[in-house]
C-alpha positions as CSV (number, residue, x, y, z in Angstrom):
1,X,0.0,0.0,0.0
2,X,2.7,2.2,0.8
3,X,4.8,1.9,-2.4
4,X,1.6,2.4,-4.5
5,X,0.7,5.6,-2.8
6,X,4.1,7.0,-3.4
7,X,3.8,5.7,-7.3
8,X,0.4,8.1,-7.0
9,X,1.8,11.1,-5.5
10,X,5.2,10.7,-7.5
11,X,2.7,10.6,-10.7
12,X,0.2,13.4,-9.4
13,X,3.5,15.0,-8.6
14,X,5.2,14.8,-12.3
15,X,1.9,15.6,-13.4
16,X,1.7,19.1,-12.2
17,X,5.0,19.9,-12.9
18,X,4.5,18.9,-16.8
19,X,1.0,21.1,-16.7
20,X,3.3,24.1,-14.7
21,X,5.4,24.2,-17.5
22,X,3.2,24.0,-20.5
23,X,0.2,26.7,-18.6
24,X,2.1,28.3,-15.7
25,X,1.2,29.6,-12.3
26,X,-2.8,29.1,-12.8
27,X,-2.1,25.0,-12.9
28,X,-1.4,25.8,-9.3
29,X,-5.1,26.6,-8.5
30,X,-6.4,23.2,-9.4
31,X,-3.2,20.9,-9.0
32,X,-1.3,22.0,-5.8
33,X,-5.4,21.2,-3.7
34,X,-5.0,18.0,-5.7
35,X,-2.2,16.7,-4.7
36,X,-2.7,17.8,-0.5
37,X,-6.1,15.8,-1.2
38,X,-4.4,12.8,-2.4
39,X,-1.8,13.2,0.1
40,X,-4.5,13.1,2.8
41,X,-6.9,10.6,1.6
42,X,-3.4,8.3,1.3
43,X,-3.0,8.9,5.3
44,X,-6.4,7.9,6.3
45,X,-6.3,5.1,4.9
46,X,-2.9,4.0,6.1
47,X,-4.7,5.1,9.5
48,X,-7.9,3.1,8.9
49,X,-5.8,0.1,8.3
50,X,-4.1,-0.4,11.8
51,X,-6.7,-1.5,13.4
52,X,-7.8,-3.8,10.7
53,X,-3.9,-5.0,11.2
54,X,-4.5,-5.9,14.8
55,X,-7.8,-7.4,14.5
56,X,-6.4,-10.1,12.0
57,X,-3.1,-10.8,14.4
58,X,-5.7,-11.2,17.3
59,X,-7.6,-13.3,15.0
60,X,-5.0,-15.5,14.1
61,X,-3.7,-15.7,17.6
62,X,-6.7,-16.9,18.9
63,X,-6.6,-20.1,17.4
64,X,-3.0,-21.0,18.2
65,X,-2.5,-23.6,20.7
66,X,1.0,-21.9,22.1
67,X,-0.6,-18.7,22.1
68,X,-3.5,-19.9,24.2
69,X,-4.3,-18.4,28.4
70,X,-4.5,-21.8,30.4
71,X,-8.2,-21.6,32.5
72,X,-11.4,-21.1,30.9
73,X,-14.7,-21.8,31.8
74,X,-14.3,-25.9,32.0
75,X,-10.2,-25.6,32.4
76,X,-10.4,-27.7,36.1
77,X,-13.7,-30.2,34.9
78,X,-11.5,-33.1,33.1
79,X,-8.5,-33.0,35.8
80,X,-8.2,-36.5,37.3
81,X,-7.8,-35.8,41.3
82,X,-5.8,-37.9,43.5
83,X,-9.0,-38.9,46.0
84,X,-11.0,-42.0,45.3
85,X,-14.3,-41.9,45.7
86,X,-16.0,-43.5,48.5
């Protein structure tokens, strides 16, 4: 995501530059708000997709077996105790 952002801002970038030279200072008006709105839109979504992030690691973690709390709501039920019965 990151790399492909910076293709987009590198283009948008090249972009205005190209149009600067061929129409001058009025390219500005249009292409310097372009480019802060692509900058910004680019953040939020590398902000969105944190918690996206960690929701998947705690998805996957959940099911690991190493990764697992010992206890739970039948964690003593199976144990085999040293008393017999009577």
């Amino acid at each position: 995501m990151l790399r492909l952002g910076a293709m987009v801002v590198a283009m948008e970038l090249a972009a205005v530059v190209v149009a600067y030279g061929y129409f001058g200072w009025p390219i500005l008006v249009v292409g310097a708000p372009a480019l802060v709105g692509t900058v910004l839109v680019l953040l939020f979504v590398r902000a969105s997709e944190a918690p996206v992030r960690r929701l998947q690691a705690h998805r996957a973690a959940r099911w690991d077996p190493e990764a697992a709390l010992p206890g739970g709501l039948m964690s003593g039920f199976f144990d085999v105790s040293g008393q017999r019965p009577r």
